[in-house]
Structures are given as structure tokens and as C-alpha cells.
Residue frames as qw, qx, qy, qz and C-alpha x, y, z in Angstrom:
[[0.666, -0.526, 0.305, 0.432, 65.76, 53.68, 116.54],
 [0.574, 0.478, 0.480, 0.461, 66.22, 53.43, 112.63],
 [0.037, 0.915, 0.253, 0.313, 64.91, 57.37, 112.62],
 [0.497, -0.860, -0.009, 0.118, 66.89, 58.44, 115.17],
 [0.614, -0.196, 0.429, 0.633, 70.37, 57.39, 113.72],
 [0.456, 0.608, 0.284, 0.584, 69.38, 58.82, 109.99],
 [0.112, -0.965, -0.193, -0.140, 68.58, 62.35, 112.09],
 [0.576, -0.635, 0.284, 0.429, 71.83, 62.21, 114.12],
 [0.631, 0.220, 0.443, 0.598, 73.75, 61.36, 110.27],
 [0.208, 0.830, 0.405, 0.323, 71.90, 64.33, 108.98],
 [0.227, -0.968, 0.103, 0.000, 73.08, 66.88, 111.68],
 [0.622, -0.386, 0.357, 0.580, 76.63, 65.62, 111.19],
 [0.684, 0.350, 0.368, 0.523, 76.70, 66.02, 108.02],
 [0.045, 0.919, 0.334, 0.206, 75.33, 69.00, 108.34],
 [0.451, -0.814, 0.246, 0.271, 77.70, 70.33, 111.39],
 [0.663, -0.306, 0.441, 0.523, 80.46, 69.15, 108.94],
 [0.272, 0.705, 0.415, 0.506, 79.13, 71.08, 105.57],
 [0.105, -0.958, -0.218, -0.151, 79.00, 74.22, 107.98],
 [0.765, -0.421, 0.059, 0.484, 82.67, 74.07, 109.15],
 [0.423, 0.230, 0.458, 0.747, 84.37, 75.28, 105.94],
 [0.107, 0.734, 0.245, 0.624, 81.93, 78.31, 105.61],
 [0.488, -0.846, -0.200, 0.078, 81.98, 79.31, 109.58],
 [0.570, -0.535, 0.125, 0.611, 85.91, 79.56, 109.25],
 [0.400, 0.347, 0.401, 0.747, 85.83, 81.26, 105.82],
 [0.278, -0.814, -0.435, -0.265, 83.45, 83.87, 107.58],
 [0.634, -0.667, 0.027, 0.391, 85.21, 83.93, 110.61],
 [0.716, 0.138, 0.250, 0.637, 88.35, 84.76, 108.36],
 [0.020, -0.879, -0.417, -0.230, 86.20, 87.58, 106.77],
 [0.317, -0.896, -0.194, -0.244, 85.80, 89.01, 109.74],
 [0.781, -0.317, 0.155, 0.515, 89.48, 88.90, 111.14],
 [0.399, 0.408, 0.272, 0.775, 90.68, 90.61, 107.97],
 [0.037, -0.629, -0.417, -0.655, 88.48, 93.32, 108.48],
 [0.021, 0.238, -0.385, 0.891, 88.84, 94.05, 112.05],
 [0.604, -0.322, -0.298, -0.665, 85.35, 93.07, 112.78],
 [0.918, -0.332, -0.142, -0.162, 86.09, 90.47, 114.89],
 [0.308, -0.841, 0.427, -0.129, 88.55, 90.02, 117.74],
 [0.465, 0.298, -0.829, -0.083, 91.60, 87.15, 117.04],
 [0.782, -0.393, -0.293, -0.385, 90.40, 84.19, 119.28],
 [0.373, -0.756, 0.410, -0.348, 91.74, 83.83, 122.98],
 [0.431, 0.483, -0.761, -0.038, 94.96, 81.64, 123.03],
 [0.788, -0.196, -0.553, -0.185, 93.89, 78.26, 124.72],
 [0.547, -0.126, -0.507, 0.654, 96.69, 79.14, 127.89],
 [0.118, -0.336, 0.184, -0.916, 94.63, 81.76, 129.00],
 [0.680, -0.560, -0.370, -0.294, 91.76, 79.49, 130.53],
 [0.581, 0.040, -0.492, 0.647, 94.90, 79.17, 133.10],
 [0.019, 0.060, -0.280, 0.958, 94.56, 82.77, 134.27],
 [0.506, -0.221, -0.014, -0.833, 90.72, 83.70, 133.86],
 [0.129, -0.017, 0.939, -0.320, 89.14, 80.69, 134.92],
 [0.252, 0.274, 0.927, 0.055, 85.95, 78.83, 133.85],
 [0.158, 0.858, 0.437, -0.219, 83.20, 81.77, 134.48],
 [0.004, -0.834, 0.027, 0.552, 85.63, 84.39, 132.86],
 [0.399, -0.139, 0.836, 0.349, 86.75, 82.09, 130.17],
 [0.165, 0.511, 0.802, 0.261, 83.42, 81.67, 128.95],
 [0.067, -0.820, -0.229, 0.521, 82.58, 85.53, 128.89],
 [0.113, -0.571, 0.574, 0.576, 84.80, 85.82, 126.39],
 [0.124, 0.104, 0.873, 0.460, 83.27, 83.81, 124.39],
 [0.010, 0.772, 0.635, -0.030, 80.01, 85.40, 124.88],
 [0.435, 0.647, 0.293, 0.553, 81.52, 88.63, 123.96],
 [0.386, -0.915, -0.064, -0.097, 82.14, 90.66, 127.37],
 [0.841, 0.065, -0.004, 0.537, 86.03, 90.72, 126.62],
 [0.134, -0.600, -0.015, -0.789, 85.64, 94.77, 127.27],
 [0.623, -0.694, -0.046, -0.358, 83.97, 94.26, 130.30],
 [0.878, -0.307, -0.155, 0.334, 86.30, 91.28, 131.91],
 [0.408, 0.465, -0.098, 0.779, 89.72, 93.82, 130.51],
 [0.130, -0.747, 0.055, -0.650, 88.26, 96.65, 132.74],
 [0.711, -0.655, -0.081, -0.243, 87.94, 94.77, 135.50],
 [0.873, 0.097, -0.153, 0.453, 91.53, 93.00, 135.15],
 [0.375, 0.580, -0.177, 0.701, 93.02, 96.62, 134.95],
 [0.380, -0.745, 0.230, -0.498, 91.45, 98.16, 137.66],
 [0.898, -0.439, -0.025, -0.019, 92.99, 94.78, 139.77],
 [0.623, 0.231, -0.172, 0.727, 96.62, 95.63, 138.43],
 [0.020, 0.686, -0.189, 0.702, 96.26, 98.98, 139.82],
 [0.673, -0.692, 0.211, -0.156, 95.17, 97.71, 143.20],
 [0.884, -0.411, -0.029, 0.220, 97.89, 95.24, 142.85],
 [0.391, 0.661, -0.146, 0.623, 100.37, 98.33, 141.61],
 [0.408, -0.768, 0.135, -0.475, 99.30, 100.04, 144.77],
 [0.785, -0.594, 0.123, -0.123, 100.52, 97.29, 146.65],
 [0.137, 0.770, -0.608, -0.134, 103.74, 96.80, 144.97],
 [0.550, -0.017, 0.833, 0.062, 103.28, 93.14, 143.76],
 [0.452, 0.603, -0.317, -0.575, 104.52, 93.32, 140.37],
 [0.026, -0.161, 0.947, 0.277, 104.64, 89.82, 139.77],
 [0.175, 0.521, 0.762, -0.341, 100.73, 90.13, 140.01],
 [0.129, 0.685, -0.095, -0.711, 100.95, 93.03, 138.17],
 [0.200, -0.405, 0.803, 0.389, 102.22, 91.35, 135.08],
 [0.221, 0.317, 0.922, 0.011, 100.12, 88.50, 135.41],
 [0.296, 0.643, 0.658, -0.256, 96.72, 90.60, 135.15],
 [0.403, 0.707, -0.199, -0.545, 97.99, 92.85, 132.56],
 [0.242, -0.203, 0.916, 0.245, 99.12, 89.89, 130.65],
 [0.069, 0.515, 0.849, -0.100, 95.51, 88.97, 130.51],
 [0.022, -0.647, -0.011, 0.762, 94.47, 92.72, 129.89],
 [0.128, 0.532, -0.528, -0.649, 96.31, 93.14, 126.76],
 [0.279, -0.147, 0.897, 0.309, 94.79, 90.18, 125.70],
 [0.293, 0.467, 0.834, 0.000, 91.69, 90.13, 125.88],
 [0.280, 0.899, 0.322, -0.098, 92.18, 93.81, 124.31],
 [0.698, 0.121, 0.265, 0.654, 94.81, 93.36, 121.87],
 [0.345, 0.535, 0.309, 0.707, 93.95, 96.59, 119.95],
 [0.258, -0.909, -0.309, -0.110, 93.97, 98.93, 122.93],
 [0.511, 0.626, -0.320, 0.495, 96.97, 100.93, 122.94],
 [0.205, -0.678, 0.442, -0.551, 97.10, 102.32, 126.55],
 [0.926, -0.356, 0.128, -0.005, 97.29, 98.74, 128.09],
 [0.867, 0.256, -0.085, 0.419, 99.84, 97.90, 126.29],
 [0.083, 0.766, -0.198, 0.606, 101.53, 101.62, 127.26],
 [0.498, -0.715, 0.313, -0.376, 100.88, 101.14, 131.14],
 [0.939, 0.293, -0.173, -0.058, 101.80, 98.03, 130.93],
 [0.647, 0.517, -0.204, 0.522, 105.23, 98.60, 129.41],
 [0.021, 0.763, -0.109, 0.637, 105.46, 101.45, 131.38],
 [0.629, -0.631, 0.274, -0.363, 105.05, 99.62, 135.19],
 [0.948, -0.152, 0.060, 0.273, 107.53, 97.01, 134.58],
 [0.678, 0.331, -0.037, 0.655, 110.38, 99.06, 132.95],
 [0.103, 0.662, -0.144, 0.729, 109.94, 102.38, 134.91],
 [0.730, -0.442, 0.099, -0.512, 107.94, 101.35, 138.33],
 [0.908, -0.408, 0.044, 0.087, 108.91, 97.94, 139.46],
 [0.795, 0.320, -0.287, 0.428, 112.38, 98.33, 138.03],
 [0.004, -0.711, 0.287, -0.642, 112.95, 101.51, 140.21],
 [0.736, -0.496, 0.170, -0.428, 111.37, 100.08, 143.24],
 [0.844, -0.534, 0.035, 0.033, 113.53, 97.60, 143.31],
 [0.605, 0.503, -0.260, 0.559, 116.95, 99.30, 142.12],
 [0.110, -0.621, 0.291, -0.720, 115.96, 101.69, 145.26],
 [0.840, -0.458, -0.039, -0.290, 115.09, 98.66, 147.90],
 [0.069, -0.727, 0.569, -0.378, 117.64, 99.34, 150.28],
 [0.729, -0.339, 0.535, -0.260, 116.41, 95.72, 152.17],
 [0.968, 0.252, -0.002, 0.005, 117.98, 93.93, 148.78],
 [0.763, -0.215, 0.292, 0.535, 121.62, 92.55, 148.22],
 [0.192, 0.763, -0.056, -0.614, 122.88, 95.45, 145.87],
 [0.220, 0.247, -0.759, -0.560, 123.76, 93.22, 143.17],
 [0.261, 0.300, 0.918, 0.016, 120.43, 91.83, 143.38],
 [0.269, 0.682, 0.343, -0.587, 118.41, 94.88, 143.22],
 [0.034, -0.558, 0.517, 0.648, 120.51, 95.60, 140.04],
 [0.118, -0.100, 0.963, 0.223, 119.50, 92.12, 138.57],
 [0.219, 0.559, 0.699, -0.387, 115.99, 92.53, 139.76],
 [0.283, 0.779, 0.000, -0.560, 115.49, 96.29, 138.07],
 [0.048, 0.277, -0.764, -0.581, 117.46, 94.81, 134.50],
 [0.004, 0.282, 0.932, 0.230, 114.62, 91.93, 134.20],
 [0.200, 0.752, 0.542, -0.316, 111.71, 94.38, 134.70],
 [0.241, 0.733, -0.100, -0.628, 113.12, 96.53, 132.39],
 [0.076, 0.230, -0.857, -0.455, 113.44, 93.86, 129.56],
 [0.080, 0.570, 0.817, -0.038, 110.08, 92.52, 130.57],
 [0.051, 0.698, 0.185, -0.690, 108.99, 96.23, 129.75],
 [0.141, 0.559, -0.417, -0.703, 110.39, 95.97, 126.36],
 [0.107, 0.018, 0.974, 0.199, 109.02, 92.70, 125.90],
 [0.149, 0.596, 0.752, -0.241, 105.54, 93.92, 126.04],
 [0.179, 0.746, -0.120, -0.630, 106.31, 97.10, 124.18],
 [0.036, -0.252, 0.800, 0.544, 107.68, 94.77, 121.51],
 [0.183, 0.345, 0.920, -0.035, 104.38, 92.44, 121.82],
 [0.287, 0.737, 0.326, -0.518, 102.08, 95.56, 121.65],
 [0.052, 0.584, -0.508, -0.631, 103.95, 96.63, 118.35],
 [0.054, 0.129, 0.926, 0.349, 103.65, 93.32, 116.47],
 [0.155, 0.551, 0.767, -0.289, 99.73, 94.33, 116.98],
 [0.187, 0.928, 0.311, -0.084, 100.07, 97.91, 116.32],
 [0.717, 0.065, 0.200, 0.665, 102.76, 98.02, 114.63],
 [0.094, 0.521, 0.267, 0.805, 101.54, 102.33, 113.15],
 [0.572, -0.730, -0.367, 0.076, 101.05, 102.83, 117.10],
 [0.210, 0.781, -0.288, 0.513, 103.04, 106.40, 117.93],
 [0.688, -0.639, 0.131, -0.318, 101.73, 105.95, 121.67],
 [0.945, -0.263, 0.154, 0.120, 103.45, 102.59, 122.15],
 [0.737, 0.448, -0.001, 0.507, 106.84, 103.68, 119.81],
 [0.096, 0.802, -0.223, 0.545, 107.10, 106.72, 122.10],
 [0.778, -0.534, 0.262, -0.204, 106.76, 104.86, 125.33],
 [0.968, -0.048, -0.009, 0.245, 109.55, 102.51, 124.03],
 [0.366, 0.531, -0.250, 0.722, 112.03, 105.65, 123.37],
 [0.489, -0.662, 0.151, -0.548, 110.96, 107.02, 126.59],
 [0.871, -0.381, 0.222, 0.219, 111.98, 102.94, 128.98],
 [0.825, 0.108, 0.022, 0.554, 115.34, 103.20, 126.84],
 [0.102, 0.683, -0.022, 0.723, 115.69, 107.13, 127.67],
 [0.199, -0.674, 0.275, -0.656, 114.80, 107.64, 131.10],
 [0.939, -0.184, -0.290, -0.012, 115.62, 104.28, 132.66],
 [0.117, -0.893, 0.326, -0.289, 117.76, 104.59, 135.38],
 [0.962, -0.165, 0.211, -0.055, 118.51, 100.90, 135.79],
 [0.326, -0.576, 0.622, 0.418, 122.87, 100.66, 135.02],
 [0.316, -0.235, 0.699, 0.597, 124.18, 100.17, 131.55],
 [0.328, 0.439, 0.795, 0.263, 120.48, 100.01, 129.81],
 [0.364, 0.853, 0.017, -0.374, 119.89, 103.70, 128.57],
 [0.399, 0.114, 0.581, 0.700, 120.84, 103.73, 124.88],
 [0.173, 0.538, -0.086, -0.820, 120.00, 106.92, 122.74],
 [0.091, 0.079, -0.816, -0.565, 120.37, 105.33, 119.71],
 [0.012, -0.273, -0.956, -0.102, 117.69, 103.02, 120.39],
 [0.148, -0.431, -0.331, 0.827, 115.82, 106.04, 121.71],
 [0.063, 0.485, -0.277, -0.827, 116.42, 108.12, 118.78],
 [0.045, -0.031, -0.822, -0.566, 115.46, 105.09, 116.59],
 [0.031, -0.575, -0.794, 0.196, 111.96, 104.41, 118.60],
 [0.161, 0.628, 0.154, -0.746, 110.96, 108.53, 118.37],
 [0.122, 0.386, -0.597, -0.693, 111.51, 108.34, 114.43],
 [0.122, -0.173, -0.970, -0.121, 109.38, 105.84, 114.21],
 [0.132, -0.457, -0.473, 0.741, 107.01, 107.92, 115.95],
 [0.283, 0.601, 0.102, -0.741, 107.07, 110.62, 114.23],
 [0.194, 0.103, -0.809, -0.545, 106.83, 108.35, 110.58],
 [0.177, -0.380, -0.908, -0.014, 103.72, 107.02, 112.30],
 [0.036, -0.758, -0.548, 0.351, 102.11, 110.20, 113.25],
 [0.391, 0.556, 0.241, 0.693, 103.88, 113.05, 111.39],
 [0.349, -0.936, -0.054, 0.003, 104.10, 115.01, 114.81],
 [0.459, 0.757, -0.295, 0.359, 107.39, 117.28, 114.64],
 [0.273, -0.766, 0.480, -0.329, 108.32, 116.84, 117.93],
 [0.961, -0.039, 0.257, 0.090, 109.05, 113.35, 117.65],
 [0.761, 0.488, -0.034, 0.426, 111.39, 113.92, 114.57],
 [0.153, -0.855, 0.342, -0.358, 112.98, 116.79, 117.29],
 [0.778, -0.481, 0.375, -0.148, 113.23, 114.16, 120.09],
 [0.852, 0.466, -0.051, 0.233, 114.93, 112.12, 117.32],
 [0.427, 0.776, -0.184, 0.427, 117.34, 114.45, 117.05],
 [0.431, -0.775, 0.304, -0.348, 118.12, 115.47, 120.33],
 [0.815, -0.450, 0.366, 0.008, 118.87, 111.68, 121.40],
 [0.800, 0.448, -0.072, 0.393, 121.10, 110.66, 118.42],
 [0.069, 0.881, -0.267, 0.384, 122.69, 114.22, 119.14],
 [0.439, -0.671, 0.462, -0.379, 123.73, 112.70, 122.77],
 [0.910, -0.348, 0.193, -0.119, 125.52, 109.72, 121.87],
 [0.458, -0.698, 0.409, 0.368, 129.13, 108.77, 121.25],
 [0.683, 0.288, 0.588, 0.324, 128.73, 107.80, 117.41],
 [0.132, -0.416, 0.221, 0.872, 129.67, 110.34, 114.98],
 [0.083, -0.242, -0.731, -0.633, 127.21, 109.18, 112.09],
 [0.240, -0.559, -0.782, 0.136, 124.54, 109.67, 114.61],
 [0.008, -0.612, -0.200, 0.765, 125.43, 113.27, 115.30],
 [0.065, 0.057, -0.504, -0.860, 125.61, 113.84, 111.52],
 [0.194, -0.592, -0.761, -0.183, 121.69, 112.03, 111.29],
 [0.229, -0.699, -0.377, 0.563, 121.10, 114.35, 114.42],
 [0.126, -0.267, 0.166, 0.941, 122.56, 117.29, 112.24],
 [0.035, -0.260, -0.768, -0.585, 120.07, 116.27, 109.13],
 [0.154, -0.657, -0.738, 0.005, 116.98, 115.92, 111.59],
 [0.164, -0.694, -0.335, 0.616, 117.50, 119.17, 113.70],
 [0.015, -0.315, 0.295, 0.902, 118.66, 121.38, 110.79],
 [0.042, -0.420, -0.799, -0.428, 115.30, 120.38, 108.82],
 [0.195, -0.718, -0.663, 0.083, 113.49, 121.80, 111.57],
 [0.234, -0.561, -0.092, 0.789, 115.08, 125.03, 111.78],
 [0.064, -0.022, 0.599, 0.798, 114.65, 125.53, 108.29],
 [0.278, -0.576, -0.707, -0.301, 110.89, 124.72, 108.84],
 [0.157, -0.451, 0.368, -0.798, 111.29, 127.54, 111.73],
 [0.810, -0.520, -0.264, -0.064, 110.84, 125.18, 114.41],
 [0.179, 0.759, -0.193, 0.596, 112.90, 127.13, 116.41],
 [0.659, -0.747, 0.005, -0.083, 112.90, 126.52, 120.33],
 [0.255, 0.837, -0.469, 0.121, 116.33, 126.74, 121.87],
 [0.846, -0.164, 0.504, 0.066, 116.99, 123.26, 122.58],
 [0.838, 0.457, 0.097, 0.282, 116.74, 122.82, 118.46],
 [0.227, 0.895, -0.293, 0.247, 119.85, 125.87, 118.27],
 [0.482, -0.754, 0.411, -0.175, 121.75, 124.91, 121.04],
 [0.773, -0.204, 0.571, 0.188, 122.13, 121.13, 119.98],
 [0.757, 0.591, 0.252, 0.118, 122.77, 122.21, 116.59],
 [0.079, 0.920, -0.338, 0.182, 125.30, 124.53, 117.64],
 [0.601, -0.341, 0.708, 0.147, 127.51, 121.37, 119.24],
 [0.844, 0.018, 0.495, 0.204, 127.12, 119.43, 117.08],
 [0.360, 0.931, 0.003, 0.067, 128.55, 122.12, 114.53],
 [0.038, 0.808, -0.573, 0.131, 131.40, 121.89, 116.11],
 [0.478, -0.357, 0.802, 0.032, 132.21, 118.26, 116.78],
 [0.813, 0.424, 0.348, 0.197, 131.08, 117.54, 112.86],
 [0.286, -0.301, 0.294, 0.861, 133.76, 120.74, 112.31],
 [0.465, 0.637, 0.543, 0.290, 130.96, 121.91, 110.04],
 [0.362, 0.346, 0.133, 0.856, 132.24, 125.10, 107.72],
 [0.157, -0.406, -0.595, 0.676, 131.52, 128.12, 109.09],
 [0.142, 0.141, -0.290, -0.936, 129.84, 129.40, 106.42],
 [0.496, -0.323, -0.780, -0.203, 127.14, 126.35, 106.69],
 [0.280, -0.252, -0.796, 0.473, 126.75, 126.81, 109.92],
 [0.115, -0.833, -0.472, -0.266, 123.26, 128.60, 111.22],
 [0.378, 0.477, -0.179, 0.773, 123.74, 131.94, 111.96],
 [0.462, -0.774, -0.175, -0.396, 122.12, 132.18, 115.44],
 [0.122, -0.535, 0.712, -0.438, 124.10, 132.55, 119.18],
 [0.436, -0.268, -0.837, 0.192, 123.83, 129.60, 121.31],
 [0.400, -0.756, -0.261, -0.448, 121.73, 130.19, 123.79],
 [0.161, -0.542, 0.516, -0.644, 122.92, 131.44, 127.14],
 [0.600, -0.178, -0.768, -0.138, 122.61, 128.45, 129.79],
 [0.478, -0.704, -0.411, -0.327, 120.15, 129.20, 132.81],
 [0.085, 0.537, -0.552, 0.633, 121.78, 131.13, 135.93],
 [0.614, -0.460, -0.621, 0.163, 121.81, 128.74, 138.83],
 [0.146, -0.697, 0.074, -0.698, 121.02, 130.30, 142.05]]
């Protein structure tokens, strides 16, 4: 009995001597990307026991794939409060994968909001109510993905893009738009971001914005990035900053397309 107790003492001590270096290790590996952050304690909720413990055995790839492909069936069926849920769980167990976070974003603020701005069997000032929270739960997960990948174009363009082509009353904003592309293109150094920039500033009711809008597009002409979007919106906005006409670029507006 005598033997038995010293052995048990021993492995405590032991298990308690090994603490201090497993999380300094662990740490390590965190820093360094080597090792995924550890799955928040309110997730045994969702996955349950057998998928719980998978994750801890390192198949946090495998479980993700399987999660996604069940949002899509439950996309297909148009039960986006299911949706949510299993990308919730998704993104989690694969923080650093951009396109979860993207589709994500991308079926609450564009997809369920529509679906139920256009569901004809709701009260119309519900549907309205309905489509506003899915599109804020859109940006909420575009925001979450960010705090991860913060130098993530993908997920900075998808957030100009829900605050651009949302169709959900009062919640397009350029600005915000204009600010999410820039960000973009500082995070990738792809010109057509710093265009798209331009374009949405260009198209909102703030005069410092057109002047920003003036800065971004005239750069690019000057860099002969030419298409006749960049000419056209530089040619407004020439005239509602009154800019001299000796500043001003010396091309026609383009002609605008002959409807038929």
C-alpha cells in the first residue's frame, strides 16, 4: 500500500512539473501557426461527444468538410437558421480558412436576407425586419473572420460587396463600401480594388468623398488604367468638385450605351 501511494506522489508531481512546459510549448506553437487555437468549451453544445473528441484527435479538417457540405444541404432547403448554426461550427473548427468565412458572410447577408425581403407569405414589415438581421448577422461574421485574418482581401471584398449590393432598405452605404475595397486593395495591391474604391466613394452624397474618389481614380489614369468607367466617373466628378479646366483630363466622356 506504502509503494503504491509514493508511485501515485511521483506521477503527480510529475503531471504537475510537466504543466508549465506543455503550455509554454503549446504557446510556441500558437505563435507560429503550427498549431490550431483550442476549441471554445461552447462548442461541445453543437458537435457532440464523438465529434468533440475528433477534434481533439486532430480531424478538425475532416469534421469542417463535413459541416459545410450539411449547410449546403441545409441552404438548399432554405433553413437558414440551420445554416448559421453549422457554419458557426465550420469557421471554427477552421478559423484560418478564408472561403468559410466568405460563404458564410455571403448566405446570411445576400441569400437569406433576399429570401425573405421577397417572401410574399410574410407581413411586409416583417420581411423587412427579417432581411435587416441577416444582413447584420452577415457582417457579424465578416467582422469575426477579419479579427482572424485581419490581411484577408477575399473576406474585405466580400464585406464591400454585402454593403454594395444589398438590397435590403436603408443598409447600402458606399462609403463603407469604398472603405472595405481600400482595404483590399492595401492587402493585396490589386488595382482594381483601389478602382472599386473609387467608383463607390464617387457615388455618394459627401463631397470629401468625391474629392478621395477624385485622388483614387485620377492615380489610375495616370498609371494608364484606362477603362471607361475610370473616365466617365472622373469626368462627373470634375464637374461637381468644379475642378479647373485646365486640370481636368483631357479625354470625352464616354458616350452612354444605345438602349434598344
Amino acid at each position: 500500500m506504502k509503494r503504491k501511494l509514493q508511485a501515485l506522489a511521483v506521477l503527480l508531481l510529475f503531471g504537475v512539473a510537466k504543466v508549465p512546459v506543455e503550455a509554454y510549448l503549446t504557446r510556441q506553437l500558437l505563435a507560429a501557426k503550427l498549431l490550431n487555437p483550442p476549441v471554445d468549451m461552447g462548442m461541445r453544445e453543437n458537435l457532440g461527444q464523438m465529434g468533440f473528441a475528433a477534434t481533439l484527435g486532430g480531424l478538425r479538417s475532416l469534421i469542417a468538410s463535413v459541416t459545410y457540405l450539411q449547410a449546403a444541404h441545409e441552404w438548399e432547403l432554405v433553413n437558414w437558421g440551420k445554416v448559421d448554426q453549422l457554419f458557426q461550427i465550420t469557421t471554427r473548427l477552421q478559423p484560418r480558412f478564408p472561403n468559410y468565412w466568405d460563404e458564410a458572410a455571403w448566405h446570411m447577408a445576400s441569400n437569406a436576407a433576399s429570401s425573405y425581403l421577397t417572401n410574399e407569405k410574410l407581413d411586409p414589415a416583417l420581411r423587412t425586419k427579417l432581411a435587416e438581421q441577416h444582413f447584420r448577422r452577415g457582417l457579424e461574421i465578416i467582422h469575426e473572420g477579419l479579427r482572424v485574418l485581419p490581411r484577408e482581401s477575399k473576406l474585405w471584398v466580400r464585406q464591400a460587396e454585402i454593403y454594395d449590393l444589398t438590397r435590403v432598405p436603408g443598409m447600402r452605404d458606399h462609403a463603407k463600401a469604398g472603405d472595405a475595397y481600400l482595404k483590399a486593395y492595401e492587402c493585396s495591391n490589386f488595382a482594381l480594388y483601389a478602382r472599386l474604391a473609387g467608383y463607390q466613394y464617387a457615388q455618394t452624397n459627401d463631397p470629401n468623398l468625391w474629392r478621395k474618389a477624385h485622388l483614387i481614380l485620377l492615380d489610375a489614369y495616370r498609371k494608364r488604367q484606362r477603362p471607361p468607367s475610370v473616365i466617365s466617373t472622373l469626368k462627373s466628378l470634375e464637374e461637381r468638385l468644379n475642378i479647373p479646366v485646365m486640370q481636368r483630363i483631357p479625354d470625352v466622356a464616354p458616350r452612354p450605351p444605345l438602349r434598344r
